[in-house]
N, C-alpha and C positions, 0 to 999 in steps of 0.2 A: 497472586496465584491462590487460587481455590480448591478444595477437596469436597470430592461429594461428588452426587450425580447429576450431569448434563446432558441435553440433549446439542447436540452440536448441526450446524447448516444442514451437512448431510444427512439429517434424521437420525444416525446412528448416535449414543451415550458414549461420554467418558468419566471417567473418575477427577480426574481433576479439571481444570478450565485455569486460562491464563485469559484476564483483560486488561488487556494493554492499555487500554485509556483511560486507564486510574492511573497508570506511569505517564501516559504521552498527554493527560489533560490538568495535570499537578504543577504547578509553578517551580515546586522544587527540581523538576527532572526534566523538565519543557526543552529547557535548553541542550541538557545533556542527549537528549532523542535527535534534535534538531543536529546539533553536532556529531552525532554517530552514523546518522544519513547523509550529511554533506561528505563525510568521510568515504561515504560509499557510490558517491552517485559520478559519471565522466562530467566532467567539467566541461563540456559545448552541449549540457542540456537546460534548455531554456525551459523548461516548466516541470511543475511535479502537481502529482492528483492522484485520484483514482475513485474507485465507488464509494457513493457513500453511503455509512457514516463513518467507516471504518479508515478510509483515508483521511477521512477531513482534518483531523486533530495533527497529524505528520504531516502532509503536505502544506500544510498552514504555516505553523510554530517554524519548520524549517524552511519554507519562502522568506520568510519575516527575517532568521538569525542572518541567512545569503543576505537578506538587503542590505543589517547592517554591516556584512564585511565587503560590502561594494561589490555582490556577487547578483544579478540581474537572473531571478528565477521566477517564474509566474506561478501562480496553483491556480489550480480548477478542480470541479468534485465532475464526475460524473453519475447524473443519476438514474436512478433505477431502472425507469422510464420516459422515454420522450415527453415532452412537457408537450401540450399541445395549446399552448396561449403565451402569449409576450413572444418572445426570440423563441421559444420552441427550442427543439433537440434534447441531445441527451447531457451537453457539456453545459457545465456551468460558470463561472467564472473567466480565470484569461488563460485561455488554449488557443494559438493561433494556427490556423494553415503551413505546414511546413517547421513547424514547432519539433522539434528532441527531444519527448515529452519523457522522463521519468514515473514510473505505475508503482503507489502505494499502498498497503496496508496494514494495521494497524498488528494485526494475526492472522496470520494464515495455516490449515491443515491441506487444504488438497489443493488450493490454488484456484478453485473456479472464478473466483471476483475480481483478482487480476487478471487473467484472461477477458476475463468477459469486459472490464475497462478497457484493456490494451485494444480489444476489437472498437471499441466505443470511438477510441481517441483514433486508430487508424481512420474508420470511417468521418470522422471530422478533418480527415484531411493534415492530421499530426503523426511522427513516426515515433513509437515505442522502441524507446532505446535500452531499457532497465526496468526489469519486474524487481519490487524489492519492500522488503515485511520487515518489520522491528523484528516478531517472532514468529520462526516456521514451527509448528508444532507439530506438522504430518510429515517430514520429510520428503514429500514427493514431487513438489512444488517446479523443483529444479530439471528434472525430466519431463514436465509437462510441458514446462516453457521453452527447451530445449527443441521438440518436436514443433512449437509454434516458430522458431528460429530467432531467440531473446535467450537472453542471460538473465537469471537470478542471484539476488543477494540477501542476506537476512542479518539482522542486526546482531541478534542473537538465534539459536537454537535452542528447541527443546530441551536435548542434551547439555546445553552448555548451561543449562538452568536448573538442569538436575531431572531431569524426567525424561520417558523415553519418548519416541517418536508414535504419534499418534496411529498405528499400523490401521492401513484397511477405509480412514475416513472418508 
């Protein structure tokens, strides 16, 4: 966690900044990320991913902890843009057709990048079973996905880290 001024996705500034991928890309706390999303995720989902970069370090680290407790989870990143050489698409890694994909992020404020994965993974033909953030820092996350017809979950909150909810991002 940071203090000072940022400009955040949505162009708007905040005072402080949380990057999660100093916790979720640390050897000391790898595991503990890995294990606090297993904790949250239904147990008949075969993959976990989301946009990246910001998914990559979650849905990795926690595929990996699942393999070694005999728990069969696939990751994929979805990227930004269609690739338009080799396989092409926007999916990367192992998402299959008919897959109960779990949607990650590293931070979220307003939730567009999960959404905008979960439409990614629909259209490859995988169903979005679980949007879910290490940290929601805007609150509203949970009402977006709501109206998209998903659940959300978040590892942690803003609040529960000591800071308020991102209003307005």
């Amino acid at each position: 966690m940071r203090r000072g001024t940022f400009v955040l996705k949505s162009g708007k500034t905040s005072d402080w900044f949380i990057d999660s991928k100093q916790t979720v890309c640390r050897p000391e706390s790898m595991l503990l990320v890995a294990e606090a999303v297993l904790a949250l995720i239904p147990d008949d989902a075969d993959a976990i991913g989301g946009l990246t970069m910001g998914a990559d370090p979650v849905a990795f680290v926690t595929a990996a902890v699942a393999a070694s407790r005999g728990r069969s989870l696939r990751a994929f990143s979805v990227r930004k843009e269609a690739k338009d050489h080799g396989g092409g698409g926007r999916i990367a890694g192992a998402l299959d057709p008919g897959d109960r994909a779990v949607i990650t992020e590293d931070t979220v404020t307003r939730g567009s990048s999960l959404l905008e994965a979960a439409r990614a993974v629909r259209d490859a033909g995988a169903e979005p079973v679980l949007l879910l953030a290490v940290v929601d820092r805007g609150g509203t996350v949970a009402e977006m996905a709501r109206a998209e017809g998903l659940p959300f979950r978040a590892v942690f909150s803003a609040p529960e880290l000591g800071f308020p909810f991102e209003s307005g991002a």
